[in-house]
N, C-alpha and C positions, 0 to 999 in steps of 0.2 A: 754354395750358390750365392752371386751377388747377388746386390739390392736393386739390381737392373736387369731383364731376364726377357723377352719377347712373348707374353704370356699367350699361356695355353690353358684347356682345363686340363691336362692331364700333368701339368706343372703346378699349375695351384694347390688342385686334388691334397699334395704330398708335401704342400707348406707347413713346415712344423709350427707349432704355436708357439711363441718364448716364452721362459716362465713367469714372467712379471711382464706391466706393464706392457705395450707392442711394438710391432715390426712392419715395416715401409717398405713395400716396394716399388720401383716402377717397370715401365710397360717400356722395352725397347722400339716399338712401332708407330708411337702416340704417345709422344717427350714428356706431357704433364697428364697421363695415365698413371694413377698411384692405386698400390689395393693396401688396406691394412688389416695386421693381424691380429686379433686379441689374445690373451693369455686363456681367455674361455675357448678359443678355436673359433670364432666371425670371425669373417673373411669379407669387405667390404668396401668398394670401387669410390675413389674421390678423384674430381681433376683439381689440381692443384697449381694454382696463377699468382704471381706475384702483381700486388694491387694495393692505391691507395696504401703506401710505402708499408706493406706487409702483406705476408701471404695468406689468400684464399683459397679456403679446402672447402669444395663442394661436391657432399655428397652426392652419389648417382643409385647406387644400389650396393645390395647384396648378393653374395655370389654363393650357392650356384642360383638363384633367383633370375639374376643378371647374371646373361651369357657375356663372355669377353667380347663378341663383337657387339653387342648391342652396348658393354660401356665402350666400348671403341667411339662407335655412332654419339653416343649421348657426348660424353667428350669433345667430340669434334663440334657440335653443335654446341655445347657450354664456350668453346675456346672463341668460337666465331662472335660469341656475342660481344667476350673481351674485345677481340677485334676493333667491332662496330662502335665501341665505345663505352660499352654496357656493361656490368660488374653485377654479374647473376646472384653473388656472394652478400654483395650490398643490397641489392633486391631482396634478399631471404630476410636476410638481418634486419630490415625496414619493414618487411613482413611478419617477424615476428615481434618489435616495437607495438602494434598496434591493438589498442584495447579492442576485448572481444564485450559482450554484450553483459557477462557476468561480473568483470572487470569495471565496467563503466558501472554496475550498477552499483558494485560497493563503494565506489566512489561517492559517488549518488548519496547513496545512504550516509557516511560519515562525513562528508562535508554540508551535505544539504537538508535530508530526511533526520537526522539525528538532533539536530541543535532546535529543530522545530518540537522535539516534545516524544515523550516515548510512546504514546498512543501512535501519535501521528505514525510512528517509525513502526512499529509494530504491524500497523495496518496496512504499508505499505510494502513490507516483507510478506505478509500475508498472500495477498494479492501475486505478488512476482511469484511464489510459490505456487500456485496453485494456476496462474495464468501464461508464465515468462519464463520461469528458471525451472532449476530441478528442486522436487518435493521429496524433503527429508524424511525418508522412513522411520517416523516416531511410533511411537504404538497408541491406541485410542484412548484419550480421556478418559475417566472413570464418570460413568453414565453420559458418555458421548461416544461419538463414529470418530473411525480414524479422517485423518482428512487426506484426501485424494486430488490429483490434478483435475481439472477442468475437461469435460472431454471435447473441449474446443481450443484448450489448452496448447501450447508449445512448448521445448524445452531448447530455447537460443542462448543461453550463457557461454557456451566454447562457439558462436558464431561471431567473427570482428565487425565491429561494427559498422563498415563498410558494404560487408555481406549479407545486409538484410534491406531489402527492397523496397518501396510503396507498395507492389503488388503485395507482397508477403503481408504486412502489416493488413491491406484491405483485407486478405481472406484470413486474417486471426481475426479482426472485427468480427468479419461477417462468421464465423464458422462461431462464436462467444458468446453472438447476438441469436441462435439458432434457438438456444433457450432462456439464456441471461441478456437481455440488451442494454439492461443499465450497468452491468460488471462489463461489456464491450466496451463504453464509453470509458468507464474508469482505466481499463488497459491500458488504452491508447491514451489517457490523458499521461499515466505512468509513463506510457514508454516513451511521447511527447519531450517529458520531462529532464528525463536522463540523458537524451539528445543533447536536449537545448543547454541543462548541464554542462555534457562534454565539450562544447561548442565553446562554452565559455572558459574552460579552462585546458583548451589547444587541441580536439577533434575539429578538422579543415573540413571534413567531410558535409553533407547534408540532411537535413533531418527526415526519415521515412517515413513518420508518422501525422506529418500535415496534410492538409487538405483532405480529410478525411471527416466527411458530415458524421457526426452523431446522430446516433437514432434519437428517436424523441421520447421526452420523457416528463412523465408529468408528476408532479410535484407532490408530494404527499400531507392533506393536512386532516388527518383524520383525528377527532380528541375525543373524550369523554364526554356525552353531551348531558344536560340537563335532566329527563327521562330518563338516564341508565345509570345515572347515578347513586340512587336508591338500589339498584338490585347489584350494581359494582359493590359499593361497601358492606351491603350485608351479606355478599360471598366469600369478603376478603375473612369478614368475621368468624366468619366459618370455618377457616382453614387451623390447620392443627400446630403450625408452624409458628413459633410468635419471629426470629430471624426474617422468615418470608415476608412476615404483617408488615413489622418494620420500614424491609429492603422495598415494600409496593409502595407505603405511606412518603415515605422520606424522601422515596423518585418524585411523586406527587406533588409534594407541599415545597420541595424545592430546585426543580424542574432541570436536578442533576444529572448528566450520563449515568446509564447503568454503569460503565465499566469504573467510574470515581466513586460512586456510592458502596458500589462490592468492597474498594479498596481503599475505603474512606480510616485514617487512623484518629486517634483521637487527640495527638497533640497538634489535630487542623483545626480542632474544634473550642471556641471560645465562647464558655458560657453564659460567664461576666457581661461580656459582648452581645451576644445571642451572635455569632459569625461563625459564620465555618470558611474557611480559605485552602479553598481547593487548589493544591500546590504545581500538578500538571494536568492540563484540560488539553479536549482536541487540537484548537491552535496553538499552544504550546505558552498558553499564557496562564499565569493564575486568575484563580476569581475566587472575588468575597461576595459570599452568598449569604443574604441576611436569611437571618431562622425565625421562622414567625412562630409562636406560645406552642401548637399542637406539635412542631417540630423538636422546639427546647424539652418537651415531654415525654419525646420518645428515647431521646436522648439520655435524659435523668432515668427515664424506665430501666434501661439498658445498663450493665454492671459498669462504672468508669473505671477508667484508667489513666495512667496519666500518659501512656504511651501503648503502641499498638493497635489491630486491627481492630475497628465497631463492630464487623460482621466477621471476628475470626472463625476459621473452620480449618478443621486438619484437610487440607489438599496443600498440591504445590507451590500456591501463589500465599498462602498461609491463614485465603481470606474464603469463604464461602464462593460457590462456583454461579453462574447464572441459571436459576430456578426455572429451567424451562417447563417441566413437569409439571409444576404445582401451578405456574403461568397456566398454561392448559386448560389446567382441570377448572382454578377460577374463572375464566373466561365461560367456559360450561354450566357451572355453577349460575353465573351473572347474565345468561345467553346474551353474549358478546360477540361478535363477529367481526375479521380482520382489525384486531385491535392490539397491537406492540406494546411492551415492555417502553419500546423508545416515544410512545405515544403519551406515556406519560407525562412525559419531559414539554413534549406540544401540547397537551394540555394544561399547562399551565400556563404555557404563551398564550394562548387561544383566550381561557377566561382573561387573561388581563387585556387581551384585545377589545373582547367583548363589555369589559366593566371601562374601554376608554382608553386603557393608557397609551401612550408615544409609541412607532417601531422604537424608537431611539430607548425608551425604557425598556423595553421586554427585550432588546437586542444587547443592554448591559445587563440584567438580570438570569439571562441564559448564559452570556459569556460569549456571543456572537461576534467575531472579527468583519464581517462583513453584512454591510447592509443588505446585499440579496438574502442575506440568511434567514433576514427576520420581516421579506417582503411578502412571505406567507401567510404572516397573518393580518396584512392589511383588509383583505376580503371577509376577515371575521368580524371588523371593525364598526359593523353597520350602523348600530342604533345610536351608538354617540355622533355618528354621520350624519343619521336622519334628522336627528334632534335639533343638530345644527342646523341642517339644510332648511328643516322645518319653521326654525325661529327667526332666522333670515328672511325668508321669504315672505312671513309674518310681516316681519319691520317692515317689508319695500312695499308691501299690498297696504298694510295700513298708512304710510307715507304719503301711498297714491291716493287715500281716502277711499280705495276697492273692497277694504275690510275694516269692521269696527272691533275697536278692543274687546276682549274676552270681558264677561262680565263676574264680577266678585262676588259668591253667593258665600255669606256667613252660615258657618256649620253652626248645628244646633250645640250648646254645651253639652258635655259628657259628666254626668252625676258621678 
């Protein structure tokens, strides 16, 4: 049989397969109707056009899937578009150029998210996991849940980026926000991001994820106050764990993340100095964090080293895991109520609020990049506010001759 044949099924049917590599035929009725044969036996319909000084083979089907007259049809309808001017070949091929949503996000991640800091990058894989991509079937933490998608969640990594919409984007908000509305906003700030990203380094496309109001959300400044803190420290006291006592105190007195205190090593820490220089923080900067006396204490308590984990513990990370449990129980213990692990860390913004000092100090002492960060604790700020306000006011009343100076009454001496 030639390689030109007026195809039939009952001529195909009996196509032998060659034993290597394959075999080309064409269709005598429909000039660039080609079918090819594999060495497996597929059997598989292409038109085939010379284009853009080389030739394009565009598949149509599978055969018997596709009948002959249907790639007949397809065919003629592929050839017409050459016609027109149009190169259906080149269209696929620029179709398949184009970054899909997974694509773009690793980009994202080692151009963008990476260089800012392995927290940062972590928490933002995090997120895509559980909100945007596919979630890796890990198996659960030991004494945790496995983690699961969002069930408000999507899974758009094989979506191009082109094929994802405003509306799409609005109903993962809204569907995020159903029971998380602050994990919504963060979505769409993420997926914002990778946009804006691709945008700058050659997606022509537009970004889906604008104009999209966030919910509202209000600011968290809850800290340890005055009154509870008498029944906080004689619960921690209690506890059986000296690692745990430690990991509370040391959040406390220097208003470090949990996750850098968990995996705090000991050649960040300088005694000489009283400094510990925390080598990767949220924004992806270091910070030197003075150690005040009960800090340096806990520290010398604790066996040194000259290298290695403060809080080692056999898990994977090689360092103790976070103490949600014992967290718990102390809180019970201390009757605490909606009070964080990460509240510690604002606790110790808060008291420095409170004893006076600057945003601008307690927004270099936490490690804070941005002055919103540290605009929370202005409202804690009060009485060195009052104080001021009060003594001013003083000066102008007494100025005006409306008030007379306080008068000096000599204390009695002390035997």
């Amino acid at each position: 049989m030639t390689n030109r044949f007026r195809f039939l099924k009952s001529k195909i049917e009996v196509l032998p397969a060659p034993e290597k590599g394959r075999a080309t035929f064409y269709d005598a009725e429909v000039q660039k109707l080609a079918l090819r044969v594999t060495a497996a036996g597929s059997k598989t319909f292409y038109v085939v056009k010379r284009a853009d000084e080389g030739m394009a083979w565009i598949k149509l089907g599978t055969f018997p899937d596709m009948t002959v007259e249907q790639a007949r049809n397809q065919a003629t309808t592929k050839l017409a578009e050459f016609a027109a001017g149009n190169n259906p070949a080149k269209v696929k091929r620029a179709e398949k150029l184009k970054l899909t949503l997974g694509q773009a996000f690793d980009q994202y991640m080692k151009m963008y998210a990476a260089p800012r800091g392995i927290k940062t990058a972590n928490d933002l894989r995090a997120l895509w996991e559980r909100c945007l991509g596919p979630m890796p079937g890990l198996p659960a933490k030991k004494h945790g849940r496995k983690r699961v998608k969002h069930p408000g969640g999507v899974e758009w990594s094989r979506r191009k980026l082109d094929q994802i919409a405003n509306k799409d984007v609005r109903a993962l908000h809204a569907g995020i926000a159903a029971t998380t509305p602050v994990l919504a906003n963060r979505v769409i700030e993420l997926l914002s991001s990778i946009y804006n990203r691709a945008r700058e380094w050659g997606y022509p496309g537009t970004n889906p994820a604008t104009d999209i109001t966030p919910f509202k959300e209000t600011k968290r400044d809850r800290f340890i106050r005055h009154d509870e803190l008498p029944r906080f420290f004689k619960a921690l006291e209690a506890d059986t764990s000296v690692d745990f006592k430690h990991f509370v105190l040391l959040s406390l007195l220097t208003g470090v993340r949990r996750g850098n205190v968990l995996a705090a090593r000991w050649e960040e820490i300088n005694l000489e100095m009283n400094l510990w220089r925390v080598p990767d923080t949220k924004n992806g900067e270091p910070l030197n964090v003075p150690l005040v006396p009960e800090a340096v204490a806990i520290l010398k308590e604790r066996k040194q080293q000259s290298q290695g984990f403060i809080f080692a513990g056999e898990s994977v990370t090689g360092h103790i895991s976070p103490p949600k449990e014992r967290w718990r129980k102390l809180l019970e213990r201390a009757e605490l109520e909606d009070f964080t692990i990460h509240d510690l860390r604002r606790s110790l913004g808060s008291w420095q609020a409170i004893g006076g000092a600057s945003l601008a100090v307690i927004g270099k002492s936490l490690g804070h990049k941005s002055a919103d960060a540290t605009m929370i604790y202005a409202r804690l700020s009060m009485d060195p506010v009052r104080q001021s306000v009060t003594s001013a006011t003083a000066a102008m009343l007494m100025a005006a001759g409306l008030k007379k100076p306080g008068k000096v009454v000599k204390l009695a001496k002390i035997s």
